[in-house]
DSSP file (Angstrom, degrees, kcal/mol; ACC not computed):
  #  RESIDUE AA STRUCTURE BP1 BP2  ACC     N-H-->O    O-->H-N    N-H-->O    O-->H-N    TCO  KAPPA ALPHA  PHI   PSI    X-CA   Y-CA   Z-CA
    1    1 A X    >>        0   0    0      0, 0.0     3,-1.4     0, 0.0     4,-1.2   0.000 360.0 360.0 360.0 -44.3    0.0    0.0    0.0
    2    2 A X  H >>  +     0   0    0      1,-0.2     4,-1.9     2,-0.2     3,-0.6   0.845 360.0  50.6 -40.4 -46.9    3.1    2.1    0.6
    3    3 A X  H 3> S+     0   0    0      1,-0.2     4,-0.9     2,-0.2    -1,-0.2   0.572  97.9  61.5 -36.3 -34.4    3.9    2.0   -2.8
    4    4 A X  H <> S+     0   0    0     -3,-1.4     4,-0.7     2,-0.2    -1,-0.2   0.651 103.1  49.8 -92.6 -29.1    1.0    2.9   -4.1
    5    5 A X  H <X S+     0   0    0     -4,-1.2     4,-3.7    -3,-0.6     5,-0.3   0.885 106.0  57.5 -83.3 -21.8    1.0    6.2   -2.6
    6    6 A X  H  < S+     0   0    0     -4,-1.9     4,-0.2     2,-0.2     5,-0.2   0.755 109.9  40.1 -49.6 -31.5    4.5    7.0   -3.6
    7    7 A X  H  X S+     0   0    0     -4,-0.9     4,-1.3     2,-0.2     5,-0.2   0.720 117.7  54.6-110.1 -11.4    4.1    6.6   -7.4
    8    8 A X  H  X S+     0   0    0     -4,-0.7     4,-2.5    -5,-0.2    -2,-0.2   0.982 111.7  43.1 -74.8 -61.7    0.6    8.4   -6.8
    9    9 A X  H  < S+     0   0    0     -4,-3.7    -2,-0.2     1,-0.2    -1,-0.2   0.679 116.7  48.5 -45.6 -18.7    2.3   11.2   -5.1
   10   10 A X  H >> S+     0   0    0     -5,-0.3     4,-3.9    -4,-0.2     3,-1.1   0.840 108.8  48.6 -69.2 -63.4    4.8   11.1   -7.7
   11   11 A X  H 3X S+     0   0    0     -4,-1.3     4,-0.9     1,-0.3     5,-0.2   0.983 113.0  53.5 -54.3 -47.0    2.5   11.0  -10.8
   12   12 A X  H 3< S+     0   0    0     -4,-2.5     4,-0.3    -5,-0.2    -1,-0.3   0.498 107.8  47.4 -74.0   5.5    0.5   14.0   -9.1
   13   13 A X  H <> S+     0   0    0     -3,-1.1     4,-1.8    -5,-0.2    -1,-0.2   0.590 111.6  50.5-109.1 -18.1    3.4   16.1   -8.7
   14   14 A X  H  X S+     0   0    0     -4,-3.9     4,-0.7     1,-0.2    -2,-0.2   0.890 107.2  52.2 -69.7 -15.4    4.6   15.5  -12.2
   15   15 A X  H  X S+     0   0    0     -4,-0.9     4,-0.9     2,-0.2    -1,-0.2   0.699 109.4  50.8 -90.8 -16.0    1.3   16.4  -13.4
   16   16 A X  H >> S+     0   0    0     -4,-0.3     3,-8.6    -5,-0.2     4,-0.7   0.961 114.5  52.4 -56.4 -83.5    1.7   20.0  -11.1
   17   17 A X  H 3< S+     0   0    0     -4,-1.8     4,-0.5     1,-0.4     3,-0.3   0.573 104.6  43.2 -51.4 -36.8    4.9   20.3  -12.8
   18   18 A X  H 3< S+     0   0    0     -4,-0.7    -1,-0.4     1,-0.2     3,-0.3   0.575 100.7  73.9 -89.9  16.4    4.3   19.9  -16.6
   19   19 A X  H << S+     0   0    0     -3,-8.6    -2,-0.3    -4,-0.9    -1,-0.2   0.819  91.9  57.6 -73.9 -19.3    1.2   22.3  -15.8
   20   20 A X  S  < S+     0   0    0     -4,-0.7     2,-1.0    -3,-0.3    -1,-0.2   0.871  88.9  90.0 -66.9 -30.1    4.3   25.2  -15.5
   21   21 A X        +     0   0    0     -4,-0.5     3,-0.2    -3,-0.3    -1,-0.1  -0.564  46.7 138.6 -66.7  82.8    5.2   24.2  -19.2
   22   22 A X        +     0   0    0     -2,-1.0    -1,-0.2     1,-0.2    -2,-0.1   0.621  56.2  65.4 -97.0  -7.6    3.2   26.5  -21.2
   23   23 A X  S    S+     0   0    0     -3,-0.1    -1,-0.2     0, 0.0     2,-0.1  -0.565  79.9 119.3 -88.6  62.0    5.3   27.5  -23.8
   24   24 A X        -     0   0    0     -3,-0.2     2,-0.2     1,-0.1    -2,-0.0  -0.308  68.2-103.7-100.6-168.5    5.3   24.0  -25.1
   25   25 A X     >  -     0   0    0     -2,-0.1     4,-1.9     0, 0.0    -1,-0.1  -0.387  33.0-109.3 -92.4 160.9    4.0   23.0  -28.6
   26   26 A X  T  4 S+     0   0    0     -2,-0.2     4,-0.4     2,-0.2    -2,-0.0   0.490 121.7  43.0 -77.2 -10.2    0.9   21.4  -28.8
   27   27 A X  T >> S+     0   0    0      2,-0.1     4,-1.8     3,-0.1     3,-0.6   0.872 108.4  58.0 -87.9 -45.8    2.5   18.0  -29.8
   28   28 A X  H 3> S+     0   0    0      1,-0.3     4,-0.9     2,-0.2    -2,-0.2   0.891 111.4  43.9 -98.7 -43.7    5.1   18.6  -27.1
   29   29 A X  H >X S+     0   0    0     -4,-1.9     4,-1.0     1,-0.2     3,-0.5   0.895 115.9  49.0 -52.0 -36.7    1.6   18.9  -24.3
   30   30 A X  H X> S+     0   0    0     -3,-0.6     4,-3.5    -4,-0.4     3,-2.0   0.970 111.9  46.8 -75.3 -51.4    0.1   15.8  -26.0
   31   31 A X  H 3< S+     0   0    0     -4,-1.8     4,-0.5    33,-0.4    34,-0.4   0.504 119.9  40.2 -59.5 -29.6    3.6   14.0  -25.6
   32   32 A X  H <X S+     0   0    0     -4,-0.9     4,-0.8    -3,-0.5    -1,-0.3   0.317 113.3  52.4-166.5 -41.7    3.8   15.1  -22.0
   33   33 A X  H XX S+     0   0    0     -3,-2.0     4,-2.4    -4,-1.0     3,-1.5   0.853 112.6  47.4-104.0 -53.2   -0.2   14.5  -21.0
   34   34 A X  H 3X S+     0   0    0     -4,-3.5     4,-5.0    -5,-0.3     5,-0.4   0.957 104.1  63.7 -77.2 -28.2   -0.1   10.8  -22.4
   35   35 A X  H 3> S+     0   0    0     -4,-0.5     4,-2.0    25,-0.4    -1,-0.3   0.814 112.1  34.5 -44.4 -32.7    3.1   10.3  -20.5
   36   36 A X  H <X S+     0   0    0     -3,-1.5     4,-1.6    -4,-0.8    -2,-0.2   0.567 111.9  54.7 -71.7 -29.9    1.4   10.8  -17.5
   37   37 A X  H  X S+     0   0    0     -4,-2.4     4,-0.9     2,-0.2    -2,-0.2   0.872 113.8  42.9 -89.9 -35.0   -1.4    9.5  -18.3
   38   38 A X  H  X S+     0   0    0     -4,-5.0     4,-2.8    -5,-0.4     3,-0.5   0.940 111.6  58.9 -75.9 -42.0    0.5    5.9  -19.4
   39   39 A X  H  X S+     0   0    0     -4,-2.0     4,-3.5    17,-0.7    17,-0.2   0.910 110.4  36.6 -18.4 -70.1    2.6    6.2  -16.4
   40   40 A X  H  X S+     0   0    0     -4,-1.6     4,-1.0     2,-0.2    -1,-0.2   0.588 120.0  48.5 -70.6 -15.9   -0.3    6.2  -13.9
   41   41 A X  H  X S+     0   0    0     -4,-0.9     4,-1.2    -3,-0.5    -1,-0.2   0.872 115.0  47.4 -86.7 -50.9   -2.3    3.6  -16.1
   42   42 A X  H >X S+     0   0    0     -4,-2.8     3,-1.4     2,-0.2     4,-0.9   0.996 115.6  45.4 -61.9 -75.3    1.3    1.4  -16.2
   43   43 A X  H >X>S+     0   0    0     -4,-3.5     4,-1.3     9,-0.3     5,-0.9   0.955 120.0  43.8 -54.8 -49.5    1.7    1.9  -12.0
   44   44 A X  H 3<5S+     0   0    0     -4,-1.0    -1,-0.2     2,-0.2    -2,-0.2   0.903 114.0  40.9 -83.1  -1.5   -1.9    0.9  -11.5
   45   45 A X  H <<5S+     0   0    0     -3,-1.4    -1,-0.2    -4,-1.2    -2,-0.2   0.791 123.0  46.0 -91.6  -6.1   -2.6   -2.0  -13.7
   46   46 A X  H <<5S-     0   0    0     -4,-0.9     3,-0.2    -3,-0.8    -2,-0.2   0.484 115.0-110.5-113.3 -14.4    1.1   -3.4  -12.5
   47   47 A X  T  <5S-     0   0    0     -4,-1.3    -3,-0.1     1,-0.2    -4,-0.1   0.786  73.5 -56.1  94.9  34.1    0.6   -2.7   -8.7
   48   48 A X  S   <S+     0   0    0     -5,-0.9     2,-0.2     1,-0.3    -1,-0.2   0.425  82.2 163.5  99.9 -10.8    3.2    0.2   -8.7
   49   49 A X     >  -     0   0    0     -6,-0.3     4,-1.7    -3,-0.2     3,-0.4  -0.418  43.4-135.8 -73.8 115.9    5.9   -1.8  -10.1
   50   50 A X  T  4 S+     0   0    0      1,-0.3     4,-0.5    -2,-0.2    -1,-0.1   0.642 106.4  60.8 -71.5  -5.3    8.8    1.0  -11.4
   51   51 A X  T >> S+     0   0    0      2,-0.2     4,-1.0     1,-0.2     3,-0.5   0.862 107.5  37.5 -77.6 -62.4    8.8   -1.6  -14.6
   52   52 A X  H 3> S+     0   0    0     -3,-0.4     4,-1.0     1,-0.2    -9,-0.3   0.840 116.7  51.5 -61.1 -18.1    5.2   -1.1  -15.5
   53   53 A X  H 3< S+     0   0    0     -4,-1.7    -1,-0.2   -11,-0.3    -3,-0.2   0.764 114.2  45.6-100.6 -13.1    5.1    3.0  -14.6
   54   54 A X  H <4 S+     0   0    0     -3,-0.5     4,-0.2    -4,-0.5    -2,-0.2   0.335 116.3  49.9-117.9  17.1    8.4    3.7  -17.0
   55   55 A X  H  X S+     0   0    0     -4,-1.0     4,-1.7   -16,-0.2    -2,-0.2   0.571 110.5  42.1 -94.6 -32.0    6.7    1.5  -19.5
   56   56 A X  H  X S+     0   0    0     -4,-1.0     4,-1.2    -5,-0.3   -17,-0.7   0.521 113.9  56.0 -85.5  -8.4    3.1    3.1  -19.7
   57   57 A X  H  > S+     0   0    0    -19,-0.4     4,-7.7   -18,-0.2     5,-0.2   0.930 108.0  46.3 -85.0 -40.0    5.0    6.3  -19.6
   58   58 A X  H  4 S+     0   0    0     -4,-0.2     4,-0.2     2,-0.2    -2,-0.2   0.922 118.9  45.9 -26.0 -69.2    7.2    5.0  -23.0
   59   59 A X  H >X S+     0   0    0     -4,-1.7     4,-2.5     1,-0.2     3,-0.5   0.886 114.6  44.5 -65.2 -44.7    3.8    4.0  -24.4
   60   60 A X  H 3X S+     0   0    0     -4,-1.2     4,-1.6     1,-0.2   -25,-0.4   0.962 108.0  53.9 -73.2 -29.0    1.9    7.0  -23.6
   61   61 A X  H 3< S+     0   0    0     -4,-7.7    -1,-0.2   -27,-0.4    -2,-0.2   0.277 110.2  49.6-100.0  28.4    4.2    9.3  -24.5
   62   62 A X  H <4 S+     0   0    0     -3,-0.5     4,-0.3    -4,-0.2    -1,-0.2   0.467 112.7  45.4 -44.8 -45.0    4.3    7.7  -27.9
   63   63 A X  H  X S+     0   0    0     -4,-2.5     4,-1.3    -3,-0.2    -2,-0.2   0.715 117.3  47.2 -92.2 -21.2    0.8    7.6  -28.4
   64   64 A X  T  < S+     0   0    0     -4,-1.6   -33,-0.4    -5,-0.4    -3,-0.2   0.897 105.8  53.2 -81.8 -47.1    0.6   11.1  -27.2
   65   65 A X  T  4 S+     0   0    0    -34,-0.4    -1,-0.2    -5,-0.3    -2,-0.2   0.819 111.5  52.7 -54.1 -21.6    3.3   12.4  -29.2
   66   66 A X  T  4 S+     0   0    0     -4,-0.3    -2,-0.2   -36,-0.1    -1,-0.2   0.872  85.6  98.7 -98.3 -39.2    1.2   10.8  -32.4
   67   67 A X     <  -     0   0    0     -4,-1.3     2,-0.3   -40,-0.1   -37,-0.1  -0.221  48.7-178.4 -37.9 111.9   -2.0   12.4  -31.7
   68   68 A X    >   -     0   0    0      1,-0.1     3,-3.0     3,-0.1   -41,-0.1  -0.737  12.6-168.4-126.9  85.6   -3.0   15.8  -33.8
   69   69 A X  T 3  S+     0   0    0      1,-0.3    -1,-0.1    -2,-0.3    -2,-0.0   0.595  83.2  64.4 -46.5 -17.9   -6.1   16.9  -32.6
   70   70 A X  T 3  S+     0   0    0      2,-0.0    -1,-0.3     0, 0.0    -2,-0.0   0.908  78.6 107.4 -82.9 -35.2   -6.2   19.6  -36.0
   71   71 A X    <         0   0    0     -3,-3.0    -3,-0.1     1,-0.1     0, 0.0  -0.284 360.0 360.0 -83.2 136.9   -6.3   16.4  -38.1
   72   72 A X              0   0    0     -2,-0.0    -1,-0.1     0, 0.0    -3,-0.0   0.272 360.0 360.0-115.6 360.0  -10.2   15.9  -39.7
């Protein structure tokens, strides 16, 4: 259970932290939001495990970097 609040207290201060980035790109936010968002997705489906949270962050911030919301 200790674990689980560390990489939740982790995740939430990274997400504090890229909110100061606001001169980013709009790819560079996307690349950045899905990292976080595959991080925290990686730590919970994996029980915290530092393999599984710097592996959803790889994958999210792949999937996030590919994402172009302008495209119709």
């Amino acid at each position: 259970m200790n674990t689980r609040w560390i990489t939740l207290s982790a995740t939430a201060a990274l997400a504090v932290s890229l909110a100061a980035c606001g001169n980013m790109s709009a790819r560079d936010q996307n690349t950045a939001t899905g990292a976080v968002i595959g991080g925290a997705a990686g730590a919970i489906l994996t029980g915290g495990s530092t393999a599984g949270t710097v592996g959803g962050a790889a994958v999210g911030g792949v999937i996030g970097n590919q994402v172009d919301p302008k495209k119709k």
